[in-house]
NUKOLTI-755884 format. One record per atom (N, C-alpha, C, O, CB): y, z, x; residue number from 0. Coordinates in steps of 0.2 Angstrom, whole numbers. Glycine has a CB too. Example, Ala and Ser with C-alpha at 12.3 -4.5 7.8 and 13.67 -1.06 7.14 Angstrom:
- -28;39;66;0
- -22;39;62;0
- -16;39;66;0
- -17;42;71;0
- -22;45;57;0
- -11;35;64;1
- -5;36;68;1
- 0;39;64;1
- 6;40;67;1
- -3;29;70;1
% end
This chain:
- 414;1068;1467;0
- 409;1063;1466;0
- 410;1057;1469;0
- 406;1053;1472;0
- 409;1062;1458;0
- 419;1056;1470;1
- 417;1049;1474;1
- 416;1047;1481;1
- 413;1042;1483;1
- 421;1046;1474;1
- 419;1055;1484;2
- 417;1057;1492;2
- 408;1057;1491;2
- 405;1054;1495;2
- 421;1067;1494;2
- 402;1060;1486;3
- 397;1059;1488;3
- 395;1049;1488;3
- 392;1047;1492;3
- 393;1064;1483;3
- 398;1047;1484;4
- 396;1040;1481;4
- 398;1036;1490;4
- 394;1031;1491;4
- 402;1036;1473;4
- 403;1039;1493;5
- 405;1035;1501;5
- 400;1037;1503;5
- 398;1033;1507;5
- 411;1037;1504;5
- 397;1044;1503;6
- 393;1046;1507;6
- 384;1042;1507;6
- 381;1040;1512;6
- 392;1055;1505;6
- 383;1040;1502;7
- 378;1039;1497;7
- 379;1029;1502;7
- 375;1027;1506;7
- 380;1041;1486;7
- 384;1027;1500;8
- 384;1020;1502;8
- 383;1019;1510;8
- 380;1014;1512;8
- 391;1019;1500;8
- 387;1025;1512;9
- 385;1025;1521;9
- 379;1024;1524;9
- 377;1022;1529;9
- 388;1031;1524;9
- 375;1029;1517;10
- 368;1029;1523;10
- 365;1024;1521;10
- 363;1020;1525;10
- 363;1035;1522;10
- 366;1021;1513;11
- 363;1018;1512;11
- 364;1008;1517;11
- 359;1004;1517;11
- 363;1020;1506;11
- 369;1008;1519;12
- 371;1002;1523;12
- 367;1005;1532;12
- 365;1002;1536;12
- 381;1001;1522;12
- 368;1011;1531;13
- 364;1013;1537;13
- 357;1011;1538;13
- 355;1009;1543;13
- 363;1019;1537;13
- 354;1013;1533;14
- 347;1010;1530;14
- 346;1001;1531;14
- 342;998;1534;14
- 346;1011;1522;14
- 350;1000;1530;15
- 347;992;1529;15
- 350;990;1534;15
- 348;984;1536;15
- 350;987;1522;15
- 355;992;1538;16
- 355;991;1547;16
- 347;989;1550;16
- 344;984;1551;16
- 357;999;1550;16
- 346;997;1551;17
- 340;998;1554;17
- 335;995;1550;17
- 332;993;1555;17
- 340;1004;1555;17
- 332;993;1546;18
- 327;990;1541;18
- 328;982;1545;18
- 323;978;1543;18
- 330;991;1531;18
- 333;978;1549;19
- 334;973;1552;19
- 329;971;1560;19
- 327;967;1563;19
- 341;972;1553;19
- 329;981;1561;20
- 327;981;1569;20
- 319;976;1570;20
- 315;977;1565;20
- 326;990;1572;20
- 317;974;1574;21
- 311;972;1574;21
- 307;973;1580;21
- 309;975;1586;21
- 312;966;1572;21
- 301;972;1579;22
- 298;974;1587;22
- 294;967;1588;22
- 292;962;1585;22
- 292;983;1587;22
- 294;969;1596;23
- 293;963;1599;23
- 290;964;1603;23
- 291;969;1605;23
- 298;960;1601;23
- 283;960;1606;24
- 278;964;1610;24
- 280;957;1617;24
- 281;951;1616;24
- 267;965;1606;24
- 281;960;1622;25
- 282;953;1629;25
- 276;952;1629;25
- 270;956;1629;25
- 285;955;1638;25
- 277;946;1629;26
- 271;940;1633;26
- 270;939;1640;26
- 275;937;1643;26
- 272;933;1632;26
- 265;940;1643;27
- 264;940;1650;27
- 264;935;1653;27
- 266;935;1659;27
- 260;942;1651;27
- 260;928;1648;28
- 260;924;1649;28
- 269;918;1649;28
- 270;913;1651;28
- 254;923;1644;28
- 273;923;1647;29
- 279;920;1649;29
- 284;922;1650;29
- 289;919;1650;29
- 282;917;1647;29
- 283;930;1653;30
- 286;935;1658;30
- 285;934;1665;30
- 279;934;1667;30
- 284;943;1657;30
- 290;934;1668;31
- 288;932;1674;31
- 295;938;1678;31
- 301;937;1677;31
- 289;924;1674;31
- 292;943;1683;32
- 297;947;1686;32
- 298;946;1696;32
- 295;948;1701;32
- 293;955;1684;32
- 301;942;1695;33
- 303;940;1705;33
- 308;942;1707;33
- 313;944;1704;33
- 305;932;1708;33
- 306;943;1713;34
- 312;946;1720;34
- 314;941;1726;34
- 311;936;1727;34
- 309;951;1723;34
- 317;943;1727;35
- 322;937;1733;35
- 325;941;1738;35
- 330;944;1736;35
- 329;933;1729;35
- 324;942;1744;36
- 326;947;1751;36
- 325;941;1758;36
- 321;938;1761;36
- 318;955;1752;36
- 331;940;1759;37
- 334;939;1765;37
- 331;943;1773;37
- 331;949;1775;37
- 340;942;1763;37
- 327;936;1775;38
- 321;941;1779;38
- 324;940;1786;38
- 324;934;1789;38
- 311;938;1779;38
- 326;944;1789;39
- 328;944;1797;39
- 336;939;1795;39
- 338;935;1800;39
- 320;939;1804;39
- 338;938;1791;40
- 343;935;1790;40
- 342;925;1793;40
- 347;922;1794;40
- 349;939;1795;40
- 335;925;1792;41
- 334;917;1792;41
- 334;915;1786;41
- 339;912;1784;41
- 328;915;1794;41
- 327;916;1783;42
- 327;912;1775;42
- 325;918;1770;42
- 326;923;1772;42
- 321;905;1773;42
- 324;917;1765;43
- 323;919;1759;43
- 316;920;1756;43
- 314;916;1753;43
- 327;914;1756;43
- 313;928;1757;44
- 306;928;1753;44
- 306;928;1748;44
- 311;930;1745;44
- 303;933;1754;44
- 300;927;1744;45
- 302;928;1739;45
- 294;932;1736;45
- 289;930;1740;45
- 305;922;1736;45
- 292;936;1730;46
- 288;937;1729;46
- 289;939;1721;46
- 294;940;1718;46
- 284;940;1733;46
- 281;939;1718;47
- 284;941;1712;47
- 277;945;1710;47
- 272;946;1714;47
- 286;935;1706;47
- 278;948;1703;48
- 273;954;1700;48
- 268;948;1695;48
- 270;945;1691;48
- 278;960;1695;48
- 261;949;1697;49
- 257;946;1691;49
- 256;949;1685;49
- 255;946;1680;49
- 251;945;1692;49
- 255;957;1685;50
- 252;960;1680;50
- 261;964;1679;50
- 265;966;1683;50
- 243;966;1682;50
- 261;962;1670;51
- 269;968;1668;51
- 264;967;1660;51
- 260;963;1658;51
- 282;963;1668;51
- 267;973;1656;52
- 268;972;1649;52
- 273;977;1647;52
- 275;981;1651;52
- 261;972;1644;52
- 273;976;1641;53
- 281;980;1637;53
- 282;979;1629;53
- 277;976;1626;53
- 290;976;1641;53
- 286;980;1627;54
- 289;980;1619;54
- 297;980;1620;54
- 299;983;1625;54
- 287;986;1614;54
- 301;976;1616;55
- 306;977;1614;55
- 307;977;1607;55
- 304;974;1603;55
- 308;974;1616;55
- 314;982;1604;56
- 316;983;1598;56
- 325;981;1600;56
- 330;983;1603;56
- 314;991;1596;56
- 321;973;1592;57
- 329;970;1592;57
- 332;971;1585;57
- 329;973;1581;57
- 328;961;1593;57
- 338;970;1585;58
- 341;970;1580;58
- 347;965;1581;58
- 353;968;1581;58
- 343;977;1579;58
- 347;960;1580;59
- 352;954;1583;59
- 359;956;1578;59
- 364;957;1581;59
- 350;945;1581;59
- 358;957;1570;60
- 365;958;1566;60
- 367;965;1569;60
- 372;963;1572;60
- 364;959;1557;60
- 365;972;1571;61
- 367;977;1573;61
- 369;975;1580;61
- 374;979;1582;61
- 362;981;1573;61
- 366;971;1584;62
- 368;970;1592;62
- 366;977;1595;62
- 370;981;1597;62
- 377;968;1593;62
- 359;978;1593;63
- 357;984;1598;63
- 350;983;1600;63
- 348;977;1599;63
- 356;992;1594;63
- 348;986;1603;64
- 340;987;1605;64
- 339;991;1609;64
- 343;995;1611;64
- 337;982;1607;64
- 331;989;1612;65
- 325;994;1618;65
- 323;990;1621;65
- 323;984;1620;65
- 317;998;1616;65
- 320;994;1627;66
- 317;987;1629;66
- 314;992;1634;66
- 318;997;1635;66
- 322;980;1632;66
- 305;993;1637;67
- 302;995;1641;67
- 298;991;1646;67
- 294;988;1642;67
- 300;998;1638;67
- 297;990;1649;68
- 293;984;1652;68
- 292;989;1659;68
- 296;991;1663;68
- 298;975;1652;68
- 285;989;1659;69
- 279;992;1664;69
- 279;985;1670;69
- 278;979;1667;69
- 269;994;1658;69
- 279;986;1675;70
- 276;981;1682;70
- 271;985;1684;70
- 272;991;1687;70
- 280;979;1688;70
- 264;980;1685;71
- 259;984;1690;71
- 262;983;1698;71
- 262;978;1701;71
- 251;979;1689;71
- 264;989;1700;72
- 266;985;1708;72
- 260;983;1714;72
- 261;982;1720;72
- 273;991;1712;72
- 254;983;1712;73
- 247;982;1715;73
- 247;974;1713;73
- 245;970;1717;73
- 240;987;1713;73
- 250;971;1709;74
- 249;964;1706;74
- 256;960;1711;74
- 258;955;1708;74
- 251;964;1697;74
- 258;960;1716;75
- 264;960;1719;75
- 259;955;1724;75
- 255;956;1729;75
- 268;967;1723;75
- 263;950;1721;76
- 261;941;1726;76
- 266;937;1728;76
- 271;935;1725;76
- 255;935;1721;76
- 263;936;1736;77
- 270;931;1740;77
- 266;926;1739;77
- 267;921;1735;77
- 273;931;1749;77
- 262;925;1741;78
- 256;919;1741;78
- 252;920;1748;78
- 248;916;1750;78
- 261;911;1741;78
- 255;926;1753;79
- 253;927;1759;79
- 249;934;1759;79
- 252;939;1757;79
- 259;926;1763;79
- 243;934;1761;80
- 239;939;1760;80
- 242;945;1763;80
- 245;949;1760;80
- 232;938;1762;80
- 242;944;1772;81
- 245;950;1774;81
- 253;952;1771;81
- 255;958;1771;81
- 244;949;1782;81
- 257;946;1769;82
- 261;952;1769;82
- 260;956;1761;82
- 262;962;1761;82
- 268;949;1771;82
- 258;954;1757;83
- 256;957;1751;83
- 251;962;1752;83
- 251;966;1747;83
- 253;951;1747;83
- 248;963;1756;84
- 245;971;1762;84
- 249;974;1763;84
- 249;980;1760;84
- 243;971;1769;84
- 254;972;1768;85
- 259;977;1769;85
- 265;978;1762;85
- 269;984;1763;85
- 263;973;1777;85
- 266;975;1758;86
- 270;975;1753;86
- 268;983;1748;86
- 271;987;1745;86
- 269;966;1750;86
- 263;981;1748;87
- 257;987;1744;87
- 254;995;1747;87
- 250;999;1745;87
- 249;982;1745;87
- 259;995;1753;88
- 256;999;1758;88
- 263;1004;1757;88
- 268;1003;1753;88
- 255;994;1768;88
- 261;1010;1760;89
- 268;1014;1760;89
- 272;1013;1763;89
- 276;1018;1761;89
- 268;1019;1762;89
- 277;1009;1768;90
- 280;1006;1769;90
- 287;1002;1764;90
- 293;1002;1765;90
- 276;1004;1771;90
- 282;1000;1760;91
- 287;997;1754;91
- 284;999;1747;91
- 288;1004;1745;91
- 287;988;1754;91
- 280;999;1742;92
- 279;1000;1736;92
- 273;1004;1736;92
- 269;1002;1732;92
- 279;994;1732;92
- 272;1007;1738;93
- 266;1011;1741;93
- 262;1012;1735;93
- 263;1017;1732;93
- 269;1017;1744;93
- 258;1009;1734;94
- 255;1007;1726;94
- 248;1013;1726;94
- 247;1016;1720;94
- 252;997;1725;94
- 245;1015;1729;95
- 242;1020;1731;95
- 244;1028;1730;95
- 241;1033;1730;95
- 241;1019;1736;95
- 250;1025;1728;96
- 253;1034;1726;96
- 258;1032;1718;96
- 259;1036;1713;96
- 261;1039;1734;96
- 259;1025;1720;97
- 265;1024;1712;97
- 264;1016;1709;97
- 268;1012;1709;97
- 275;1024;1714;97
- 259;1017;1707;98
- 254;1010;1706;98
- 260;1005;1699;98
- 260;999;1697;98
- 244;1014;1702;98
- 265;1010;1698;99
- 268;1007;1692;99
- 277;1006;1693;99
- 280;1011;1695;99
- 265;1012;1684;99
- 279;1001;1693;100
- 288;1003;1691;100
- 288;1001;1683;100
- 283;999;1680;100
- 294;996;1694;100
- 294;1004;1681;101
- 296;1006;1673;101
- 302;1004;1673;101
- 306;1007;1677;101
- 295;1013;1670;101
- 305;999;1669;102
- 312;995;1667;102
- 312;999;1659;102
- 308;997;1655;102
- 311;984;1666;102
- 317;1004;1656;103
- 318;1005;1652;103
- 326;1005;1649;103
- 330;1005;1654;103
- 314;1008;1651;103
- 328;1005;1644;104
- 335;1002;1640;104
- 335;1005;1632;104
- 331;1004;1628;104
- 333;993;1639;104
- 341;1007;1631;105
- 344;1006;1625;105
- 350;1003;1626;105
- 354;1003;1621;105
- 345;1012;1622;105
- 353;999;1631;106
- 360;999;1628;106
- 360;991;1630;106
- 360;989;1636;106
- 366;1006;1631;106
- 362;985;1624;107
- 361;979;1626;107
- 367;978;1626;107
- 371;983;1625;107
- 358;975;1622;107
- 371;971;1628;108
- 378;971;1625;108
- 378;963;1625;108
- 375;959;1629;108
- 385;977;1630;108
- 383;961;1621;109
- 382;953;1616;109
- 389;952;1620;109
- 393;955;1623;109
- 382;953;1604;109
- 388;946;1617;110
- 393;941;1619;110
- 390;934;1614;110
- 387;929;1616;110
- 394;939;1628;110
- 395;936;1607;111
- 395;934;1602;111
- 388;936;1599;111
- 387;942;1599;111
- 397;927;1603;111
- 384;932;1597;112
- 377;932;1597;112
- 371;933;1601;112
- 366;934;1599;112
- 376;929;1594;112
- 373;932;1606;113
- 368;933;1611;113
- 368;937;1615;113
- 374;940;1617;113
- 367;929;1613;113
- 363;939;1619;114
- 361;946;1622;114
- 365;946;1627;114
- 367;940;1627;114
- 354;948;1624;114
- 369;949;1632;115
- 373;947;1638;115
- 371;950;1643;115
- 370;948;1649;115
- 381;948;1638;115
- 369;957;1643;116
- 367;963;1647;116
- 363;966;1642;116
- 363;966;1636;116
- 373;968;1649;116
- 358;970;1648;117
- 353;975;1645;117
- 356;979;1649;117
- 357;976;1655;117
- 345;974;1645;117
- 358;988;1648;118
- 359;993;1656;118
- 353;995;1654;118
- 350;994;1648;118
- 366;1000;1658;118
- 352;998;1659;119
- 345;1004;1658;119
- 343;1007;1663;119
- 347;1007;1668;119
- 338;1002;1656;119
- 336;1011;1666;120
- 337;1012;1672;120
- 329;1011;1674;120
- 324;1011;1671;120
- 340;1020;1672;120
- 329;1009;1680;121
- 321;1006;1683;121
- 319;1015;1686;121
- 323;1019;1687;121
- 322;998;1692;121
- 313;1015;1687;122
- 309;1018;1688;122
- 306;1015;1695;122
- 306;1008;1695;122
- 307;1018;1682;122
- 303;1019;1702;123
- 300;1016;1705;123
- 299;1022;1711;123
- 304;1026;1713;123
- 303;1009;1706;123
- 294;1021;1713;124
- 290;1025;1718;124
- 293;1032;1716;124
- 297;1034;1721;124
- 291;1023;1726;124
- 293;1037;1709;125
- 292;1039;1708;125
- 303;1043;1708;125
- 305;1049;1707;125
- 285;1039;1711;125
- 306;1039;1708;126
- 314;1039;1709;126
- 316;1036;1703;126
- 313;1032;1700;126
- 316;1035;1714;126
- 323;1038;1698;127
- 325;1033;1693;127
- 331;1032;1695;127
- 335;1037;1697;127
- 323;1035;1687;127
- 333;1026;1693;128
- 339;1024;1693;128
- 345;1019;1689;128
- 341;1015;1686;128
- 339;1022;1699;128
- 350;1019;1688;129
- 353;1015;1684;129
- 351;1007;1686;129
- 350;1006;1692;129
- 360;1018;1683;129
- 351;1002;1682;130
- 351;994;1682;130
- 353;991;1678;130
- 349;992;1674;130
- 347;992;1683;130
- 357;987;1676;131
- 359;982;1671;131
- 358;974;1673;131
- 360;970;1678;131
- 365;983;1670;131
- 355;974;1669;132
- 350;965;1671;132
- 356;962;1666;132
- 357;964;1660;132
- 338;962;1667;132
- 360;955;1669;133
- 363;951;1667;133
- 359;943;1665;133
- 356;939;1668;133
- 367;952;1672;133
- 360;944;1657;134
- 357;935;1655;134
- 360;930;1658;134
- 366;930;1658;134
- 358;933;1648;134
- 358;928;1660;135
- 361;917;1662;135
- 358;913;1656;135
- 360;908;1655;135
- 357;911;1670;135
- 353;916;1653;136
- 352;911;1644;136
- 347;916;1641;136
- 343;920;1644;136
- 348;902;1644;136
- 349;916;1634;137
- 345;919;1631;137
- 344;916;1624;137
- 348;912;1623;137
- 346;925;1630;137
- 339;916;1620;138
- 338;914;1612;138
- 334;915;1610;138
- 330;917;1614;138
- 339;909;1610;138
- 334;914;1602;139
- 327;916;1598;139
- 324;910;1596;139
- 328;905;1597;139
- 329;920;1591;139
- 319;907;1594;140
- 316;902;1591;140
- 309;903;1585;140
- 308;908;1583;140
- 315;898;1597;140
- 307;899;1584;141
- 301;901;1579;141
- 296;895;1583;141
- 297;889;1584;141
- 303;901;1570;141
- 292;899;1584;142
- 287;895;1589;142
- 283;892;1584;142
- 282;895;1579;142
- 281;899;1595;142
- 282;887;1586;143
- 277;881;1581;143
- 269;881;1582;143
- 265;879;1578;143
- 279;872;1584;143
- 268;885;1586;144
- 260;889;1589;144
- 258;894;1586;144
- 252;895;1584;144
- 261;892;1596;144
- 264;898;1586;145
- 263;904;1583;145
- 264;909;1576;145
- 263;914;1574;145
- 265;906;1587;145
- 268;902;1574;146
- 271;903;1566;146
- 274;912;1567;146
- 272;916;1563;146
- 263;901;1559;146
- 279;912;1574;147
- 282;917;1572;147
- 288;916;1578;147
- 290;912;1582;147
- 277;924;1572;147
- 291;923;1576;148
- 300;922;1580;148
- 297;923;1588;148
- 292;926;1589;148
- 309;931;1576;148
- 300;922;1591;149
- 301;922;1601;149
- 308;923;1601;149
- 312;918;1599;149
- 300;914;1605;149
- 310;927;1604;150
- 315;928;1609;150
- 314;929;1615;150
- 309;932;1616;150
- 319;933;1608;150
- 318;927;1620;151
- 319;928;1627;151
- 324;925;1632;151
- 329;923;1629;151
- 312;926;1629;151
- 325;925;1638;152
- 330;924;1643;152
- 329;926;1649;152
- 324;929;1652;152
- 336;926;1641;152
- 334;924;1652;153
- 332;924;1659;153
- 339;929;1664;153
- 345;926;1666;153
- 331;915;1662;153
- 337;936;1665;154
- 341;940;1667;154
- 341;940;1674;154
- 336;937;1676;154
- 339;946;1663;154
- 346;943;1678;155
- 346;945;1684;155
- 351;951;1686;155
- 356;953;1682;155
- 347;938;1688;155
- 350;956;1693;156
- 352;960;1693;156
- 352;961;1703;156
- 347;959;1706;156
- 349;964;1687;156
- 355;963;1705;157
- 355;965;1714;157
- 353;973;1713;157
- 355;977;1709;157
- 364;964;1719;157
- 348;974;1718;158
- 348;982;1719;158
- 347;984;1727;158
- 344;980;1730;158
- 339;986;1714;158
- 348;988;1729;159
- 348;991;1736;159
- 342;998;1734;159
- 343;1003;1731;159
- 358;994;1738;159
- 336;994;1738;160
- 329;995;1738;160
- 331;1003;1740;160
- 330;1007;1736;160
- 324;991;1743;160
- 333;1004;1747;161
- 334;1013;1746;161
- 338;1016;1742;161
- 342;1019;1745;161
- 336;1016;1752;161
- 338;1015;1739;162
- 342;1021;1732;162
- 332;1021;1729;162
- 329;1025;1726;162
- 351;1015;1724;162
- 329;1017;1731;163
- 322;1021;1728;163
- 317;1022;1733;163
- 311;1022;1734;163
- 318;1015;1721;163
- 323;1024;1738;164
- 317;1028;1744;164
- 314;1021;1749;164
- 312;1022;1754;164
- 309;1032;1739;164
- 315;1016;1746;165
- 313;1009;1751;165
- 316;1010;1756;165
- 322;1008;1755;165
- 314;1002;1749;165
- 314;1012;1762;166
- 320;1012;1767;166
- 317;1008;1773;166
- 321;1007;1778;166
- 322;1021;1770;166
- 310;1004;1774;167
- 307;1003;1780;167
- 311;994;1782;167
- 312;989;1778;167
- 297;1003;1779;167
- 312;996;1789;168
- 315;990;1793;168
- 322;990;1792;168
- 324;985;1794;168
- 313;983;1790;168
- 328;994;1789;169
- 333;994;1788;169
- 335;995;1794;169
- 332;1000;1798;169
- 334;998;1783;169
- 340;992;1797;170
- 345;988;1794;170
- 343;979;1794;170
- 346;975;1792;170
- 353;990;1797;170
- 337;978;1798;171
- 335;972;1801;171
- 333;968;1794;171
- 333;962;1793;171
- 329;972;1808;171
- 330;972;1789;172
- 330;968;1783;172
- 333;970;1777;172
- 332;976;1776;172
- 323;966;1782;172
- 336;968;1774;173
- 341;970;1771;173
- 340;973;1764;173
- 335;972;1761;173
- 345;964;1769;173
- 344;979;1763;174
- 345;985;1758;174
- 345;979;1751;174
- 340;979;1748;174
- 353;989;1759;174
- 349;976;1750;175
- 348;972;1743;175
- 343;965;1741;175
- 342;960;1744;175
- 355;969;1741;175
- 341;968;1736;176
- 337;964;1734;176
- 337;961;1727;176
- 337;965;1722;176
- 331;968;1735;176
- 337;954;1726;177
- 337;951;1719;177
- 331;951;1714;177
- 325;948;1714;177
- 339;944;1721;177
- 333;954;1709;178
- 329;953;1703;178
- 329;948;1699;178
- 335;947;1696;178
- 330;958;1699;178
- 323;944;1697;179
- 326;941;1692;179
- 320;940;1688;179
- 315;939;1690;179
- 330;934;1693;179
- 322;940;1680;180
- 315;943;1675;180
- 320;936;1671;180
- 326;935;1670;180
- 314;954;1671;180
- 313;932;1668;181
- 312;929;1665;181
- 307;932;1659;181
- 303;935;1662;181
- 312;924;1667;181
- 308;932;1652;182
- 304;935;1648;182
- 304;933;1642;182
- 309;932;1639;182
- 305;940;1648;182
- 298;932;1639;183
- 300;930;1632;183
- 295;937;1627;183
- 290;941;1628;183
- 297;920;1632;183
- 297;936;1621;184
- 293;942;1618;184
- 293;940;1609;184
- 297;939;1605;184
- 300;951;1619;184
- 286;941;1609;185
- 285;940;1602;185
- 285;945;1595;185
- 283;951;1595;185
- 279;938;1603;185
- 287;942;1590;186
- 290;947;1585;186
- 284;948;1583;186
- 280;943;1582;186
- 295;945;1579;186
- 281;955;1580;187
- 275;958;1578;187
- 276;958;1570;187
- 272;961;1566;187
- 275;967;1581;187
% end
């Protein structure tokens, strides 16, 4: 009887674990997904994605979560037409055959209370691969706009484009490429 009563207690602390998780829908309006590539080894391009959406599932007392987040890769703006042609073209994101990348996650990891790492694995031109986006700040707040909770932060991560098949201009323009996602995500 007391072995069931441990059993009985376990799930039930199991339960009210999970009864903490919450979902979170990203805001577009303060997601923001950029890149940073080293062009001919002069300066520094940069461009970023207009169209992403996603959800996240938080659980701050558990220190777990999800996290999905869709990029349109046809929404891919430098500020410079042609090259955002060529960027869109098979060559690089060939959006015509893989109109979408996919960032998805179970495994967060804290440092103390706050988020530190998300791993998971990106998705792109039709390849998947491991990535772990590192925070430089994260937090929750309760928006005064929206009379609800906001989390978000500002992650970064290096990836070496051909591991997803990006192989054009190598070695003259460089294999690694900086990610950096800022994001914020509203509690549903």
């Amino acid at each position: 009887m007391k072995s069931a009563s441990l059993v009985l207690a376990a799930l039930l602390a199991s339960g009210a674990a999970s009864a903490q998780t919450a979902t979170y829908a990203i805001d577009p309006s303060h997601t923001f997904v950029t890149w940073e590539a080293l062009h001919f080894g002069t300066s520094t391009a940069r461009g970023r994605f207009d169209k992403k959406e996603g959800t996240v599932q938080f659980d701050r007392a558990g220190k777990t979560g999800k996290v999905e987040l869709t990029i349109d890769t046809a929404s891919v703006s430098t500020g410079v037409a042609p090259f955002d042609a060529h960027l869109k073209s098979k060559d690089f994101f060939n959006v015509a055959e893989a109109p979408s990348a996919k960032f998805v996650s179970d495994k967060f990891s804290f440092s103390g209370d706050k988020v530190a790492e998300v791993s998971g694995t990106l998705t792109l031109l039709g390849k998947t691969g491991p990535v772990t986006l590192k925070a430089s700040n994260f937090n929750c707040y309760n928006n005064p706009r929206l009379q609800r909770e906001v989390c978000g932060g500002d992650f970064e991560t290096t990836i070496q484009r051909s591991q997803w098949g990006m192989s054009y201009g190598l070695p003259g323009i460089p294999d690694n490429i900086k990610l950096l996602v800022q994001v914020e995500a509203i509690k549903q």
